[in-house]
PDB file with SEQRES, HELIX, SHEET and CRYST1 records, atoms N, CA, C and O in Angstrom:
SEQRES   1 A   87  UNK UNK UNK UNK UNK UNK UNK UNK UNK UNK UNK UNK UNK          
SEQRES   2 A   87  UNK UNK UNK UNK UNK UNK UNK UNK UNK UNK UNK UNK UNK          
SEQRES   3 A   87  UNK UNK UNK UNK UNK UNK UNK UNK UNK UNK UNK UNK UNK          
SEQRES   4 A   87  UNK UNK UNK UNK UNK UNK UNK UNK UNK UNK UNK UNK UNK          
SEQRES   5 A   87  UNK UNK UNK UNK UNK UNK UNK UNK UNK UNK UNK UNK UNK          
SEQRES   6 A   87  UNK UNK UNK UNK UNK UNK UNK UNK UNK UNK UNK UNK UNK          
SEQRES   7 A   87  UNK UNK UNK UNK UNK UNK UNK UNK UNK                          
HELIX    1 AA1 UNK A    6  UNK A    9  1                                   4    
HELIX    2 AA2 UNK A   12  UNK A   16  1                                   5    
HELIX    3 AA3 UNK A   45  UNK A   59  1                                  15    
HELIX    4 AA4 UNK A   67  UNK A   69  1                                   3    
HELIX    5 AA5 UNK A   70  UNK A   74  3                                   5    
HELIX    6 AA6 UNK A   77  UNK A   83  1                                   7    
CRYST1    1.000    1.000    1.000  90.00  90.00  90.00 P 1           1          
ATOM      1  N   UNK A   1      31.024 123.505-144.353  1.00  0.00           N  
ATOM      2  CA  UNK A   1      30.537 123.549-142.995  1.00  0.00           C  
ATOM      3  C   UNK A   1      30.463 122.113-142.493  1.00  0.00           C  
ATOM      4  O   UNK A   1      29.829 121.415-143.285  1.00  0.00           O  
ATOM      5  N   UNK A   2      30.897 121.472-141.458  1.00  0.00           N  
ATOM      6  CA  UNK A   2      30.926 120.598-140.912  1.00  0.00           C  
ATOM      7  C   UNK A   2      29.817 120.247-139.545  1.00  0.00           C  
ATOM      8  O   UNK A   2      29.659 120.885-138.504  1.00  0.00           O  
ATOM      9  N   UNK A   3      29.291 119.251-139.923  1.00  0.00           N  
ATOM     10  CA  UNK A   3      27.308 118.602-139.071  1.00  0.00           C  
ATOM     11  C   UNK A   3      28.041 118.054-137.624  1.00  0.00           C  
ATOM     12  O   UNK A   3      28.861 117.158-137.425  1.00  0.00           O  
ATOM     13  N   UNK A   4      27.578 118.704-137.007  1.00  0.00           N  
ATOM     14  CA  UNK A   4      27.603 118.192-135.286  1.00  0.00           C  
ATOM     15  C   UNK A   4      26.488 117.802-134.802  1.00  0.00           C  
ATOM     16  O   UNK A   4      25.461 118.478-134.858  1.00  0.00           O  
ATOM     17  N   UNK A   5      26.577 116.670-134.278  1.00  0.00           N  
ATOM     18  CA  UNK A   5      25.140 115.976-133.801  1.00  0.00           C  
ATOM     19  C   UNK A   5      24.400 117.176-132.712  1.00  0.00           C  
ATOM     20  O   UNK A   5      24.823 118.128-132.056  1.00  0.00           O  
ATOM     21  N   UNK A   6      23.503 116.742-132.866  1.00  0.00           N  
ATOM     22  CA  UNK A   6      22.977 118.185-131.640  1.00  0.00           C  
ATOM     23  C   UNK A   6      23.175 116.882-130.194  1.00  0.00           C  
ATOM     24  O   UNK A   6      22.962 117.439-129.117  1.00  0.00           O  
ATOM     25  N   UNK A   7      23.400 115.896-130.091  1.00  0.00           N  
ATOM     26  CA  UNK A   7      23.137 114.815-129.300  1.00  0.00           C  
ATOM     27  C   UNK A   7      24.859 114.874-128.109  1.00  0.00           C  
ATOM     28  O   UNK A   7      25.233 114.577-126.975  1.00  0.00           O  
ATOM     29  N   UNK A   8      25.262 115.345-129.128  1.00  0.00           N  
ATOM     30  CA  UNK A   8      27.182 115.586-128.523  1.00  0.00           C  
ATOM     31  C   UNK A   8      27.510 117.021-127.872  1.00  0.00           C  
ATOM     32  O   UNK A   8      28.457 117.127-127.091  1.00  0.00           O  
ATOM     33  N   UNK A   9      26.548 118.335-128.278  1.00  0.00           N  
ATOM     34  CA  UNK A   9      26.853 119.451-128.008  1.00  0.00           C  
ATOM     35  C   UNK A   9      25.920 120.338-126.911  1.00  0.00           C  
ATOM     36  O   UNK A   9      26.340 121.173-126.110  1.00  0.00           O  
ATOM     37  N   UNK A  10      23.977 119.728-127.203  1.00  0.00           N  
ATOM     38  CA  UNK A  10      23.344 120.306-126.149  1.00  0.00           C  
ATOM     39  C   UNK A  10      22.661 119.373-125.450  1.00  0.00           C  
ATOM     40  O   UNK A  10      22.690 118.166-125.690  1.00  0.00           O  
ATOM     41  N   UNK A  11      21.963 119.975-124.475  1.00  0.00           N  
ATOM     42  CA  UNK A  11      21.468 119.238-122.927  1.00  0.00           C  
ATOM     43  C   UNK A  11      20.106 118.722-123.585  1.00  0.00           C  
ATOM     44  O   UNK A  11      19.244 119.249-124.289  1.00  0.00           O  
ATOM     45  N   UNK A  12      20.310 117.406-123.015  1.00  0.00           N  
ATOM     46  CA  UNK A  12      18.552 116.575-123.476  1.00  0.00           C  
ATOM     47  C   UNK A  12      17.799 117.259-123.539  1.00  0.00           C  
ATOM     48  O   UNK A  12      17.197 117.164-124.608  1.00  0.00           O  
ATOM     49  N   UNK A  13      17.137 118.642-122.356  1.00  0.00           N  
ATOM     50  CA  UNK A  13      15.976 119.010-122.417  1.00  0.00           C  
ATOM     51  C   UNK A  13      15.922 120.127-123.860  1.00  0.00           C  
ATOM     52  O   UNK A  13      14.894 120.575-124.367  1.00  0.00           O  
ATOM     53  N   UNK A  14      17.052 120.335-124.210  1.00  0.00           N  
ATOM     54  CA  UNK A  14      17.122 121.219-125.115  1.00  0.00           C  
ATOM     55  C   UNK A  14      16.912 120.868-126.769  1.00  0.00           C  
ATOM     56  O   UNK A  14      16.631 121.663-127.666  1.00  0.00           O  
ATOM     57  N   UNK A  15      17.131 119.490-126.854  1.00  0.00           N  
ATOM     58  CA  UNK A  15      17.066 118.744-127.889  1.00  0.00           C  
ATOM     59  C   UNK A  15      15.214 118.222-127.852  1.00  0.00           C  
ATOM     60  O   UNK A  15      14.546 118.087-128.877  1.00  0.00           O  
ATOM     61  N   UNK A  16      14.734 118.020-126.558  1.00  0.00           N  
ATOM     62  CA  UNK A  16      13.478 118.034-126.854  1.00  0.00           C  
ATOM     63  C   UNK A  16      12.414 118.565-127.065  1.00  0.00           C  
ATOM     64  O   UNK A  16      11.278 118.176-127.335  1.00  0.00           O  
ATOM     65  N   UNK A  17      13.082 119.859-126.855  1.00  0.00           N  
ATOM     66  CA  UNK A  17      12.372 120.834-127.445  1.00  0.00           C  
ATOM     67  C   UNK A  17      12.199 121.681-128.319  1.00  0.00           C  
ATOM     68  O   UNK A  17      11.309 122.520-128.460  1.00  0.00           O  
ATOM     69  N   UNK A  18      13.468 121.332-129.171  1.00  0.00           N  
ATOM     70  CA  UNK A  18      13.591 121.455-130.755  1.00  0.00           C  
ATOM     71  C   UNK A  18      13.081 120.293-131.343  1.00  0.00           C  
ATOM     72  O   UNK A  18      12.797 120.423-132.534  1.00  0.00           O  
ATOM     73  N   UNK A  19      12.920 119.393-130.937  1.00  0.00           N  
ATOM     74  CA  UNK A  19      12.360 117.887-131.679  1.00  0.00           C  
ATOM     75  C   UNK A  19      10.560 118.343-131.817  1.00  0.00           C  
ATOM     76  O   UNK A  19       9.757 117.729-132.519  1.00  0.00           O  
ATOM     77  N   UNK A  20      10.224 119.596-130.927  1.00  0.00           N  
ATOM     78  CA  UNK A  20       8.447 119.772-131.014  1.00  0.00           C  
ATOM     79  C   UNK A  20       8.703 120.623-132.288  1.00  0.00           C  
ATOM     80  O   UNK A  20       7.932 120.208-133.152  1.00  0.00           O  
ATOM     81  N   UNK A  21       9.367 121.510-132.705  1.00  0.00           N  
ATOM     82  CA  UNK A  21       9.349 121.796-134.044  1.00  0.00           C  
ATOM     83  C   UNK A  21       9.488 121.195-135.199  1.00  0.00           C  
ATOM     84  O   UNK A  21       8.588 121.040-136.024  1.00  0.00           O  
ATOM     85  N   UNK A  22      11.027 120.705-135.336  1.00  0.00           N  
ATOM     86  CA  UNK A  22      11.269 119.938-136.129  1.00  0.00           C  
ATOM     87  C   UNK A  22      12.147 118.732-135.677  1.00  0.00           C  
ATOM     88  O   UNK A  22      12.656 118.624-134.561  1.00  0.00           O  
ATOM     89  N   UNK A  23      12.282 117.594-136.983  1.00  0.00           N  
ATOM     90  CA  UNK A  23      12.905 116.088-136.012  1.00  0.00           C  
ATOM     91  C   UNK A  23      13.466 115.659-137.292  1.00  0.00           C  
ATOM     92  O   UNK A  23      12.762 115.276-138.226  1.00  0.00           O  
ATOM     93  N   UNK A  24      14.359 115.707-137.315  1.00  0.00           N  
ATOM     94  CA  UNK A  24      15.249 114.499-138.643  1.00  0.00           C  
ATOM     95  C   UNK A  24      15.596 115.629-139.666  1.00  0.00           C  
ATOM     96  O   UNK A  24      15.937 115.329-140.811  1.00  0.00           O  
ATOM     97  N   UNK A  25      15.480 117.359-139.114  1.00  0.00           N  
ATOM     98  CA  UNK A  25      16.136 117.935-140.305  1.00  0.00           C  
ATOM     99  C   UNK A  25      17.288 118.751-139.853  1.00  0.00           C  
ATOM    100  O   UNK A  25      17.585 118.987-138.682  1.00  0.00           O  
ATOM    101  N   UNK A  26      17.886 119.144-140.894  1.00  0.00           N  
ATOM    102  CA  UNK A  26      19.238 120.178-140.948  1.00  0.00           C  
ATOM    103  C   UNK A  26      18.693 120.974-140.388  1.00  0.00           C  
ATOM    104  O   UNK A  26      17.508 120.932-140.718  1.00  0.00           O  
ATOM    105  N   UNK A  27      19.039 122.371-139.081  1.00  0.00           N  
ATOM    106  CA  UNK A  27      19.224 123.160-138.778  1.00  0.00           C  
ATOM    107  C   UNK A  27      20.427 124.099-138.904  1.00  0.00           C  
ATOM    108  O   UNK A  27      21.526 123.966-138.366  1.00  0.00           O  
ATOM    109  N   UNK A  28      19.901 125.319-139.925  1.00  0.00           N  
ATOM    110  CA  UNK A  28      21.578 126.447-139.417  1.00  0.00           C  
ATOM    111  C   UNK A  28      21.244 126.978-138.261  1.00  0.00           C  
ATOM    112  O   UNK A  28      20.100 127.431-138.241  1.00  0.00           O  
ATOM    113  N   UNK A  29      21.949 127.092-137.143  1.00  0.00           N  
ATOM    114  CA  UNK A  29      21.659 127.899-136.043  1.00  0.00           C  
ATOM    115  C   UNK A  29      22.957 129.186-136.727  1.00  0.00           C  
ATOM    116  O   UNK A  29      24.142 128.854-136.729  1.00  0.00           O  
ATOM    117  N   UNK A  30      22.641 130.233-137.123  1.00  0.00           N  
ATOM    118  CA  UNK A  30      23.848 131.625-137.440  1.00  0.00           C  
ATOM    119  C   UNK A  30      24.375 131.938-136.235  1.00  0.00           C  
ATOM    120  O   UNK A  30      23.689 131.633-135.260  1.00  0.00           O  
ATOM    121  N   UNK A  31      25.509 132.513-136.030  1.00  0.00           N  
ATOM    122  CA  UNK A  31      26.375 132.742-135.387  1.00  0.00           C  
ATOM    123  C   UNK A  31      25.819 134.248-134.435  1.00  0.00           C  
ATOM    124  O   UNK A  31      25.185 134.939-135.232  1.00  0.00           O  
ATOM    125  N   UNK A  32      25.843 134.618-133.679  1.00  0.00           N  
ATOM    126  CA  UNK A  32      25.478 135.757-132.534  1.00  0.00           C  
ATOM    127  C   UNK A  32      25.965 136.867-133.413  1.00  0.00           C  
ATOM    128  O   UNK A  32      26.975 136.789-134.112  1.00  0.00           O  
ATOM    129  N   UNK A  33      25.059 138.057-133.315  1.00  0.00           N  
ATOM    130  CA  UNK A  33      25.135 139.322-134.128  1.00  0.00           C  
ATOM    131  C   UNK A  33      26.802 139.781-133.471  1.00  0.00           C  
ATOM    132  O   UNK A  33      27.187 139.506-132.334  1.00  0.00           O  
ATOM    133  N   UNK A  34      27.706 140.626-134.656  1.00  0.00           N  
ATOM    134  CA  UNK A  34      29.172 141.153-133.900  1.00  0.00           C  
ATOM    135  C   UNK A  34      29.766 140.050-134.080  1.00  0.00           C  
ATOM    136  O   UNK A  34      30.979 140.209-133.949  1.00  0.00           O  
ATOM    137  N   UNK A  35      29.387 138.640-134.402  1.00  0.00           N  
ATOM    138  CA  UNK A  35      30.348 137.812-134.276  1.00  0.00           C  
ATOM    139  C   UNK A  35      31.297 137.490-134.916  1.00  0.00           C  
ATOM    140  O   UNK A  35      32.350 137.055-134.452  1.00  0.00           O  
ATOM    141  N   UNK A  36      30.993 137.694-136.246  1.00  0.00           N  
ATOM    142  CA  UNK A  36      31.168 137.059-137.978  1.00  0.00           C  
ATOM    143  C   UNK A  36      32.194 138.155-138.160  1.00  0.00           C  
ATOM    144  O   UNK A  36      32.272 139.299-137.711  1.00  0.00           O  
ATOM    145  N   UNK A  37      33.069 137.324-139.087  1.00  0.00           N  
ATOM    146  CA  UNK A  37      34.015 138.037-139.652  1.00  0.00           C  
ATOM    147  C   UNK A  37      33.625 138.819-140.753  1.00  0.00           C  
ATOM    148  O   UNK A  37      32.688 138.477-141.475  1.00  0.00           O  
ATOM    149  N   UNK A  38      34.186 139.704-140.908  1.00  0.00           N  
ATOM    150  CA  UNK A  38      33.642 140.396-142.441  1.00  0.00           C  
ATOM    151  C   UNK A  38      34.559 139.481-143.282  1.00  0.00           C  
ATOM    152  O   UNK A  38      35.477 138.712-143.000  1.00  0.00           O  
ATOM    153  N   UNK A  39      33.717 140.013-144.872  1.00  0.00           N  
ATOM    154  CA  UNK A  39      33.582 138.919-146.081  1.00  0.00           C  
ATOM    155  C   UNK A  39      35.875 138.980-145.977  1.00  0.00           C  
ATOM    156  O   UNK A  39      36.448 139.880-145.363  1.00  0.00           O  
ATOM    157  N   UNK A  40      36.417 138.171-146.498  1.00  0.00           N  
ATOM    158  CA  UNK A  40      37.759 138.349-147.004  1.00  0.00           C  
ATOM    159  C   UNK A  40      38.894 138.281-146.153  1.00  0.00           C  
ATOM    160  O   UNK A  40      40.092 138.270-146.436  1.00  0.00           O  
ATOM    161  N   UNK A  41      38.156 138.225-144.780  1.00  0.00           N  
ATOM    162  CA  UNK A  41      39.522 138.352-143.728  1.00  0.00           C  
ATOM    163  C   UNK A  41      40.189 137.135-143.397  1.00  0.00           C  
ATOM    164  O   UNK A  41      41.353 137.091-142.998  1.00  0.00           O  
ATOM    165  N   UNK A  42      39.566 136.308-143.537  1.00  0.00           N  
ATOM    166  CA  UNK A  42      39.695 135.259-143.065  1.00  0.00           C  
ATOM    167  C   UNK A  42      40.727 133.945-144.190  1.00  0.00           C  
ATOM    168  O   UNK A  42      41.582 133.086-143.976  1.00  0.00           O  
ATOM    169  N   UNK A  43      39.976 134.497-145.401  1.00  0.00           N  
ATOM    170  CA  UNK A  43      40.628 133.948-146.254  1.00  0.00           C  
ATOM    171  C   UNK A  43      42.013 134.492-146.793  1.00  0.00           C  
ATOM    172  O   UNK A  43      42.897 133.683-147.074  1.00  0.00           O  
ATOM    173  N   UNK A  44      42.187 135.668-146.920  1.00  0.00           N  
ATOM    174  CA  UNK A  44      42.954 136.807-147.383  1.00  0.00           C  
ATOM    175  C   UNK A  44      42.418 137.319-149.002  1.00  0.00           C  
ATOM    176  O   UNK A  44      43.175 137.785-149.854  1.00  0.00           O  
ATOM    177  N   UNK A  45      41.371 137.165-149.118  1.00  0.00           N  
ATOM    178  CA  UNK A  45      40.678 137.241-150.539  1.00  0.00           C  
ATOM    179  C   UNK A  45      40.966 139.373-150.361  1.00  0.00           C  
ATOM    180  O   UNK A  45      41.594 140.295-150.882  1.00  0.00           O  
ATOM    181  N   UNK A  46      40.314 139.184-149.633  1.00  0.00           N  
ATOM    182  CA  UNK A  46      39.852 141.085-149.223  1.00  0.00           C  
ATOM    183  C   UNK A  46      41.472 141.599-149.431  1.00  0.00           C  
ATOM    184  O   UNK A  46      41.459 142.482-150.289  1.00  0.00           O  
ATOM    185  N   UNK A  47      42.584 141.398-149.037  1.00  0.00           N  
ATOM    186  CA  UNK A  47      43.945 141.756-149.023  1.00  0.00           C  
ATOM    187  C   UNK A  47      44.671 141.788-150.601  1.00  0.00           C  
ATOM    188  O   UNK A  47      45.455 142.545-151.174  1.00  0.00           O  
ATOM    189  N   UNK A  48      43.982 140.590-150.934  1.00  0.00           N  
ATOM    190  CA  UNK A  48      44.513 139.888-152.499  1.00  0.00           C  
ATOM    191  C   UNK A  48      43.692 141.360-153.284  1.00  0.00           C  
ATOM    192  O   UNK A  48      44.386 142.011-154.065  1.00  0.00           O  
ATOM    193  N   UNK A  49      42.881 141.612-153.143  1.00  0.00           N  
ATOM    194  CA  UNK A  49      42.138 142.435-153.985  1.00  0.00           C  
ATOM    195  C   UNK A  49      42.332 143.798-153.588  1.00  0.00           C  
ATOM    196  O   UNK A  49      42.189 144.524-154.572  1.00  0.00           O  
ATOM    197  N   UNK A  50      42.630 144.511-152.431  1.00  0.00           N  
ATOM    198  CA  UNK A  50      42.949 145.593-152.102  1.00  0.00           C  
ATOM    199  C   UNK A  50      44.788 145.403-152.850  1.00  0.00           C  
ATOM    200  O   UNK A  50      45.221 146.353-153.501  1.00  0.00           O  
ATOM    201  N   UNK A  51      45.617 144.227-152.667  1.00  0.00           N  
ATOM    202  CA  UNK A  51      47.184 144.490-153.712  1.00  0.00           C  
ATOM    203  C   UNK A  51      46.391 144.637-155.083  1.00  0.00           C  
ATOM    204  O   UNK A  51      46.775 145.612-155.730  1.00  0.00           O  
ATOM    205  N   UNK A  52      45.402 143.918-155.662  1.00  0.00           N  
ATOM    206  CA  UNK A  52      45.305 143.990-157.532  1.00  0.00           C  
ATOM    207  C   UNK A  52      45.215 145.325-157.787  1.00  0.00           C  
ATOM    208  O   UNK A  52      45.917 146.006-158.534  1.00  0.00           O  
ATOM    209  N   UNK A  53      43.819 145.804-156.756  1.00  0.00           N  
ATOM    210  CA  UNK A  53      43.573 147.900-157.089  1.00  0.00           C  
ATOM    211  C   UNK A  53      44.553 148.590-156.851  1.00  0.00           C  
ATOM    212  O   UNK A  53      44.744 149.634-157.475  1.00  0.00           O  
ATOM    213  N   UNK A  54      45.502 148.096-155.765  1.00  0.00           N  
ATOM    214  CA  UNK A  54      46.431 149.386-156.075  1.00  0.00           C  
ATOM    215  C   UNK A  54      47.391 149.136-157.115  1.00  0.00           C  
ATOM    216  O   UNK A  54      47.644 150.027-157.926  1.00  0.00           O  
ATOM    217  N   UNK A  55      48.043 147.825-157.184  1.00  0.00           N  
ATOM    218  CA  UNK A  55      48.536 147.689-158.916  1.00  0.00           C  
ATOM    219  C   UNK A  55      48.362 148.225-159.887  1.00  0.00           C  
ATOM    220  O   UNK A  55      49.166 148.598-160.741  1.00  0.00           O  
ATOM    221  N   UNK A  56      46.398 148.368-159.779  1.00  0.00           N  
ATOM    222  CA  UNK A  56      46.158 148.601-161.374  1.00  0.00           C  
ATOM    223  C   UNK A  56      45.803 150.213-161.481  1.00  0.00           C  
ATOM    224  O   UNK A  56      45.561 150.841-162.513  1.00  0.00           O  
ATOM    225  N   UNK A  57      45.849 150.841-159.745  1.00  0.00           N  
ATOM    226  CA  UNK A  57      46.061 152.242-160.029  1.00  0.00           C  
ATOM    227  C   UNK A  57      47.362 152.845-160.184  1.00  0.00           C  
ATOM    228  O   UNK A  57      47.641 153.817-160.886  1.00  0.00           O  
ATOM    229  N   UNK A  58      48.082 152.202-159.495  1.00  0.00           N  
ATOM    230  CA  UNK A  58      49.432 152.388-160.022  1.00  0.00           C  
ATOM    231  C   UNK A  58      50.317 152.537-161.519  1.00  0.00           C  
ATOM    232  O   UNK A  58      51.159 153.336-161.930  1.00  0.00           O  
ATOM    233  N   UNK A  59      49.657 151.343-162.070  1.00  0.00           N  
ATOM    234  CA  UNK A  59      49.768 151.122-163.599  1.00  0.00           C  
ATOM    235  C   UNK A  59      48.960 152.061-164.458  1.00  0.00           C  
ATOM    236  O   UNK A  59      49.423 152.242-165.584  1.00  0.00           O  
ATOM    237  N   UNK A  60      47.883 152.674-164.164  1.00  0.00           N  
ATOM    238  CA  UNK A  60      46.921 153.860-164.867  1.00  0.00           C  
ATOM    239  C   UNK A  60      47.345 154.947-164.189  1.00  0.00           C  
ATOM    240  O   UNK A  60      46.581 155.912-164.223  1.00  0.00           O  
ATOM    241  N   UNK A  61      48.735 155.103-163.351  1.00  0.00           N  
ATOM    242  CA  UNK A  61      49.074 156.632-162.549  1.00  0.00           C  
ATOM    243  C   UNK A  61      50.326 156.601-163.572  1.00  0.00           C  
ATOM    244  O   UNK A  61      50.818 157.717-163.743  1.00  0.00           O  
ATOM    245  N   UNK A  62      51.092 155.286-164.463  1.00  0.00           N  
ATOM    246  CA  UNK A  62      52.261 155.379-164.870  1.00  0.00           C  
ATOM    247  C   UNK A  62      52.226 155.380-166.546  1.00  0.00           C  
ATOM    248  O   UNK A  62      53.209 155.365-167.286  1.00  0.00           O  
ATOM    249  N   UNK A  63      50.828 155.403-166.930  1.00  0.00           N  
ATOM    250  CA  UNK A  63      50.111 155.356-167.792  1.00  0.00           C  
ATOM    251  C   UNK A  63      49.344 154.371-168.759  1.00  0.00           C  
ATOM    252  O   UNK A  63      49.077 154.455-169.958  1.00  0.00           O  
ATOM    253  N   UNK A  64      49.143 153.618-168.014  1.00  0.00           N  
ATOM    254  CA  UNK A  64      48.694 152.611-168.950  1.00  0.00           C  
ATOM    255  C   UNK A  64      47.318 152.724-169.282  1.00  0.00           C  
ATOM    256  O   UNK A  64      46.790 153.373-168.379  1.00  0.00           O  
ATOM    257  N   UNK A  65      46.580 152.440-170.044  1.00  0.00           N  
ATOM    258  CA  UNK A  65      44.945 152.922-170.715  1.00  0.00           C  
ATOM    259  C   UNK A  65      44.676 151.658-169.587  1.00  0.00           C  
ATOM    260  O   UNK A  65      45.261 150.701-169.080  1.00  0.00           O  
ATOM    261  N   UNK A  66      42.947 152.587-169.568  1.00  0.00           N  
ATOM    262  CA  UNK A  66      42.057 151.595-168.680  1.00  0.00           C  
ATOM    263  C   UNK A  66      41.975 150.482-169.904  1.00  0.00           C  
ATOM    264  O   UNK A  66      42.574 149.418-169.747  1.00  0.00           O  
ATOM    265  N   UNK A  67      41.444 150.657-170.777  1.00  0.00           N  
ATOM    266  CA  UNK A  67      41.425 149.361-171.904  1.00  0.00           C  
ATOM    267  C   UNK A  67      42.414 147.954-171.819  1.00  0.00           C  
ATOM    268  O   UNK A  67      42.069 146.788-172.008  1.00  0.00           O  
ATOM    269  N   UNK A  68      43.735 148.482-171.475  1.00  0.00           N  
ATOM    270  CA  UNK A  68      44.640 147.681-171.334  1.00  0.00           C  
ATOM    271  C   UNK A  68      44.890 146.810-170.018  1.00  0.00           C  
ATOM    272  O   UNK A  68      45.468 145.755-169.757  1.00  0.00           O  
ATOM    273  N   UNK A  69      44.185 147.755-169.335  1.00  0.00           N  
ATOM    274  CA  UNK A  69      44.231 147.396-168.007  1.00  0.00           C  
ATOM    275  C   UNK A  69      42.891 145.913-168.004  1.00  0.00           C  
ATOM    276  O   UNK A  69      42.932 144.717-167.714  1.00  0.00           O  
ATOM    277  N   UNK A  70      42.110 146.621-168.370  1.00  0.00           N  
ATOM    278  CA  UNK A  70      40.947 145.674-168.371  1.00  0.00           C  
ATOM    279  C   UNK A  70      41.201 144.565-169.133  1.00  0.00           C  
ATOM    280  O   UNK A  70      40.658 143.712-168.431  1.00  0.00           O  
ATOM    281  N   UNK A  71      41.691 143.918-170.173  1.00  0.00           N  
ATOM    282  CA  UNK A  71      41.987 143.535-170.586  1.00  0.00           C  
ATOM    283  C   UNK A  71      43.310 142.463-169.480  1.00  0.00           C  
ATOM    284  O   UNK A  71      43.250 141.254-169.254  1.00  0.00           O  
ATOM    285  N   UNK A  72      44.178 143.274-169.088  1.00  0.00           N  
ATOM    286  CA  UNK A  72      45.471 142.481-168.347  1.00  0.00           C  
ATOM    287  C   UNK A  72      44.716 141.796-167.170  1.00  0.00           C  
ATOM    288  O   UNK A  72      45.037 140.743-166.619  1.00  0.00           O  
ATOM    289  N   UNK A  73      43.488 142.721-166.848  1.00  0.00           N  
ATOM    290  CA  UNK A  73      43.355 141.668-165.192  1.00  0.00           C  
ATOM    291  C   UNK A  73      41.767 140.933-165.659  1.00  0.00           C  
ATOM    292  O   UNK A  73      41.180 140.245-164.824  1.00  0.00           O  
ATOM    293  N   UNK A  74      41.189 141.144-166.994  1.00  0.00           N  
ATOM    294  CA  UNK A  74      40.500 140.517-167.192  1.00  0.00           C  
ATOM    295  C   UNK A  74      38.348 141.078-166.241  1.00  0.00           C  
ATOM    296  O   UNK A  74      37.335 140.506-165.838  1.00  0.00           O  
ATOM    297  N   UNK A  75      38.864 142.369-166.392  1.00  0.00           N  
ATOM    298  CA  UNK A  75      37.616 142.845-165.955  1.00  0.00           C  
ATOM    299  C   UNK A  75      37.013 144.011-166.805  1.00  0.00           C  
ATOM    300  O   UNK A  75      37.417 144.167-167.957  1.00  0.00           O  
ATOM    301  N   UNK A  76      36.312 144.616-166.415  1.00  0.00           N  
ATOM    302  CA  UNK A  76      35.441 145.213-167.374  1.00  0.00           C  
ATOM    303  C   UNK A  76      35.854 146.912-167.219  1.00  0.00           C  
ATOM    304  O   UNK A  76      36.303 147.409-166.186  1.00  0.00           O  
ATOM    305  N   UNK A  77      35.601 147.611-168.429  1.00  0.00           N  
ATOM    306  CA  UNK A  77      36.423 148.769-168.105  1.00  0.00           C  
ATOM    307  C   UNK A  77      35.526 149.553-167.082  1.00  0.00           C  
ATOM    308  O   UNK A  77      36.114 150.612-166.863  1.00  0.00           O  
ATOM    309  N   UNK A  78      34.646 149.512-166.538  1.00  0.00           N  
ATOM    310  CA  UNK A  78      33.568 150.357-165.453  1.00  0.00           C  
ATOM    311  C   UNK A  78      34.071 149.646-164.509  1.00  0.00           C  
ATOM    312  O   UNK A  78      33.802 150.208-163.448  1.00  0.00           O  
ATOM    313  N   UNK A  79      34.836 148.428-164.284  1.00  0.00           N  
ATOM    314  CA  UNK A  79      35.231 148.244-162.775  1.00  0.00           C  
ATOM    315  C   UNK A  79      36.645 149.301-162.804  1.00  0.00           C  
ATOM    316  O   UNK A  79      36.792 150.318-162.126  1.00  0.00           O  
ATOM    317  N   UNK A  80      37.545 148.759-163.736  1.00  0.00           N  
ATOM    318  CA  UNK A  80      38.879 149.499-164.165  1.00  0.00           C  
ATOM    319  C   UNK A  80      38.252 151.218-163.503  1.00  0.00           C  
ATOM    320  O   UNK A  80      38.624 151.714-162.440  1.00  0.00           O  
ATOM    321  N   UNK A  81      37.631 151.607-164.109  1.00  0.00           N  
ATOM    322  CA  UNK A  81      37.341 153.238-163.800  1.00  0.00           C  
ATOM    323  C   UNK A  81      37.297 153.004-162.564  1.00  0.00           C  
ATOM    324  O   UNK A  81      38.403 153.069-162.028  1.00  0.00           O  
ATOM    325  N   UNK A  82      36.147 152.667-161.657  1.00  0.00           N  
ATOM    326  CA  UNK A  82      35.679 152.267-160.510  1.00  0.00           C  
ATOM    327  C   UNK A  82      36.706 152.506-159.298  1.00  0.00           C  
ATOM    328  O   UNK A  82      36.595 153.043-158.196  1.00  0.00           O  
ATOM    329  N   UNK A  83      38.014 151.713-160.156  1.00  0.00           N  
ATOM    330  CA  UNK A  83      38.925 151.336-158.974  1.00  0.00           C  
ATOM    331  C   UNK A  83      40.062 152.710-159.105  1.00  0.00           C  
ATOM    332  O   UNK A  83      40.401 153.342-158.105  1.00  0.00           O  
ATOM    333  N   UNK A  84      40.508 152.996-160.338  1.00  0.00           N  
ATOM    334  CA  UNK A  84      41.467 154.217-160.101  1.00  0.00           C  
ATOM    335  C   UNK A  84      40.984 155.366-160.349  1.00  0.00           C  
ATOM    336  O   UNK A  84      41.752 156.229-160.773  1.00  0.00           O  
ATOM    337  N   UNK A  85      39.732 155.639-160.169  1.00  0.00           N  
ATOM    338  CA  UNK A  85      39.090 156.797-159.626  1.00  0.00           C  
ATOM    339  C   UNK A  85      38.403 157.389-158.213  1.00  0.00           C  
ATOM    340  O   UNK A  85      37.884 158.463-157.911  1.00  0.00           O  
ATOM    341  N   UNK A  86      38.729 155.843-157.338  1.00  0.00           N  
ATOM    342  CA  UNK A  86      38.187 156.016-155.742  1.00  0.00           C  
ATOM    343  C   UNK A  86      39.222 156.500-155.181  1.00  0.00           C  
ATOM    344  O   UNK A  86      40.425 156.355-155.397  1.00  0.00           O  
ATOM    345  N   UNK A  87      38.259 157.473-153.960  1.00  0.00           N  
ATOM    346  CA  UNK A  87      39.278 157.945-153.555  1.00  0.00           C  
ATOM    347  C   UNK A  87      40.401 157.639-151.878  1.00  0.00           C  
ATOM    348  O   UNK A  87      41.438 158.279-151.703  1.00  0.00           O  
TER     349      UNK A  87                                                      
END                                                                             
């Protein structure tokens, strides 16, 4: 996350009246409700992981053991179930 002076972005009177609360600290102001991206979109993380599940249901539809599976992508066999049993 990258610090923007509050001195460059809002109006004096507005800065002095955050200075009656607080003065010399970090503020997060969060982003307006509806605004935010959901988790993965942005990065393509959410996409990357919706291709691994269908891979690895694919690979347990062509037979491969959940064991093996868990093992190939390095997760645990209750996620393995998890994923080629949703529907």
């Amino acid at each position: 996350m990258k610090y923007t002076s509050a001195e460059n972005i809002l109006p004096k009177e507005l800065i002095e009246e955050i200075q009656r609360y607080c003065q010399g600290q970090y503020v997060y102001i969060p982003r307006e409700q509806g605004t935010r991206s959901k988790w993965g979109t942005r990065s393509g993380a959410k996409k990357e992981l919706e291709n691994r599940n269908k891979e690895i249901k694919d690979k347990f539809l062509c037979g491969e053991s959940k064991e093996s599976l868990a093992t190939d992508y390095c997760l645990s066999i209750s996620s393995i179930k998890k994923i080629v049993y949703e529907s």
